[in-house]
C-alpha positions as CSV (number, residue, x, y, z in Angstrom):
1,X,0.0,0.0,0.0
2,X,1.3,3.4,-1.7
3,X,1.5,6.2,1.4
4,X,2.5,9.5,0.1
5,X,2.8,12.1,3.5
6,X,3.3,15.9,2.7
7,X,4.0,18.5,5.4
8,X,5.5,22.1,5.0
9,X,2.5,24.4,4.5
10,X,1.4,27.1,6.2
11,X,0.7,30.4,5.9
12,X,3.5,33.5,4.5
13,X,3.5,36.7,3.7
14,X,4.4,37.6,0.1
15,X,8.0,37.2,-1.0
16,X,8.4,34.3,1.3
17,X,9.5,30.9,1.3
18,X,8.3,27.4,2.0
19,X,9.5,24.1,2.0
20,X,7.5,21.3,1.2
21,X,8.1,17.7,2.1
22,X,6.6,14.2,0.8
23,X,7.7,11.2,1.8
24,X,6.9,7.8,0.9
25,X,6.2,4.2,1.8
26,X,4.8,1.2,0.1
27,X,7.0,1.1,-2.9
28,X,10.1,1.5,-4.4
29,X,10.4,5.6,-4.5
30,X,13.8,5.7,-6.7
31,X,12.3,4.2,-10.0
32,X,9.4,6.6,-10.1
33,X,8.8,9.6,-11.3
34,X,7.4,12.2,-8.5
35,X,5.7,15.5,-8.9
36,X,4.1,18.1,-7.3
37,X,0.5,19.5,-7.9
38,X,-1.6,22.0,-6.8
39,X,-5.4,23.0,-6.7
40,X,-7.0,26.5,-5.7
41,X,-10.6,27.2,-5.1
42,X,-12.5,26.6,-8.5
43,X,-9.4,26.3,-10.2
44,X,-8.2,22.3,-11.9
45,X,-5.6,20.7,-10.5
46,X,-2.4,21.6,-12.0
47,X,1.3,20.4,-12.1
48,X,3.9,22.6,-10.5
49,X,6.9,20.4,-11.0
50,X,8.4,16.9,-12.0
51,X,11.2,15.5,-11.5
52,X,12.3,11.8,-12.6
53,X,13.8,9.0,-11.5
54,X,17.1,10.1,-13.1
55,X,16.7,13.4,-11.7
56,X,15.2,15.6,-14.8
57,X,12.8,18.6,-13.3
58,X,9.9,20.1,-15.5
59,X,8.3,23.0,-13.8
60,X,5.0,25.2,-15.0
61,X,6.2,28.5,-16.2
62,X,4.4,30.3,-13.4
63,X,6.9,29.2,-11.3
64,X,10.1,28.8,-13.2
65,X,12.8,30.3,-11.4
66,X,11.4,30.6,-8.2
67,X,10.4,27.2,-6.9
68,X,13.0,24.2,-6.9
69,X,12.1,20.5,-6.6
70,X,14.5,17.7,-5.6
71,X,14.3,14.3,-4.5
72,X,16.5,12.4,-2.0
73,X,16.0,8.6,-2.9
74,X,18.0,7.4,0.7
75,X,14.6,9.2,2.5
76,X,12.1,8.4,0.0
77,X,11.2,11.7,0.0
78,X,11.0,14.8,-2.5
79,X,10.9,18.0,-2.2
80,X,9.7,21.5,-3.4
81,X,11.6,24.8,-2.3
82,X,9.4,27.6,-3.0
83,X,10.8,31.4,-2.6
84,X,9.5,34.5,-3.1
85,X,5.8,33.1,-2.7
86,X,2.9,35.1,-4.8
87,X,-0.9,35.3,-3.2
88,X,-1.4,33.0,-6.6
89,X,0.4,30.4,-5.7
90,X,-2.5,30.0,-2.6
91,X,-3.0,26.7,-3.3
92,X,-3.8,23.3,-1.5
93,X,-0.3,20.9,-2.9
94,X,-0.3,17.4,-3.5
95,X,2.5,15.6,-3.8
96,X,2.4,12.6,-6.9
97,X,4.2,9.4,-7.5
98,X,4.3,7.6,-10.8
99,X,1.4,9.6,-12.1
100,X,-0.9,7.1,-9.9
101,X,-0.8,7.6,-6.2
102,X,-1.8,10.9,-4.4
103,X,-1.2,12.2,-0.9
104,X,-3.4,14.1,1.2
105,X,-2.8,17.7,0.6
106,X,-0.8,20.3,2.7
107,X,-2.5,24.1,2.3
108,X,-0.2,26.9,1.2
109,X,-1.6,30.3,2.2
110,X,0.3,33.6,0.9
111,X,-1.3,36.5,2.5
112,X,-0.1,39.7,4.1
């Protein structure tokens, strides 16, 4: 059984940064790719960033250059570094592994 736990959020002001964390259990974590998603209030789900087993990232262009994603296969866990935070990236994230298994969610909140 797949378990996929993210922890992280929270709530920061604009220009800020969060860490996000997902790690996982149930299968093997290096040979799958892993991503993070994200869904606002009436908004789709939407992908924030990729990366693959051999370590290739793919991020959505709203957040090129500002958030980072990384894995560390000896933790079965990945990562998404997120600076200089926008009141549009307000968002509940999910972290994703091998396009078929889903955590719970973790809420980011930018706000002043």
């Amino acid at each position: 059984q797949v378990q996929l736990a993210e922890s992280g959020g929270g709530l920061v002001q604009p220009g800020g940064s969060l860490r996000l964390s997902c790690a996982a259990s149930g299968r093997i974590f290096s040979i799958h790719s892993m991503g993070w998603y994200r869904q606002a209030p009436g908004k789709q789900r939407e992908l924030v960033a990729l990366i693959t087993s051999g370590g290739s990232t793919n991020y959505a262009d709203s957040v090129k250059g500002r958030f980072t994603i990384s894995r560390d296969n000896a933790k079965n866990t990945v990562y998404l570094e997120m600076n200089n935070l926008r009141p549009e990236d307000t968002a509940v994230y999910y972290c994703n592994m091998g396009f078929q298994f889903w955590g719970q969610g973790t809420q980011v909140t930018v706000s002043s």
